[in-house]
C-alpha positions, 0 to 999 in steps of 0.5 A: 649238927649238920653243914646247913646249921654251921653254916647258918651259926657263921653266918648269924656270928658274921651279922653280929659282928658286922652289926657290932662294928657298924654300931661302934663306927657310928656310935649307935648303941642299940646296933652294937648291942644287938650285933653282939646279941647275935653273936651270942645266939649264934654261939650258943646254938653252936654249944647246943648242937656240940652238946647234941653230937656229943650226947648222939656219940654216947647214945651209938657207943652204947648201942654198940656195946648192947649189940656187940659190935 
């Protein structure tokens, strides 16, 4: 995941909760709702770009051991 992306994610969650406190502070449902709902986007694309580290690392790690080093 690149800085660009988690820059992004913080900014998608920030909306939401803005959205979400907004909503709540004016009793408007549908804005809490979709506030959260960006929250929730926002996380699992950061679980997503984890996983994607995660599976690069195993990738390199075996390229390393295939290739000596």
């Amino acid at each position: 995941m690149g800085i660009a992306d988690d820059a992004k994610n913080k900014a998608e969650d920030l909306k939401g909760r803005a959205k979400e406190a907004a909503g709540a502070a004016t009793g408007n449902d549908d804005l809490k709702a979709e506030g959260q709902a960006d929250q929730g986007l926002a996380a699992a694309k950061e679980k997503i770009a984890d996983v994607a580290e995660k599976v690069k690392e195993g990738v390199d790690a075996v390229k390393d051991k295939l290739s000596g080093n």
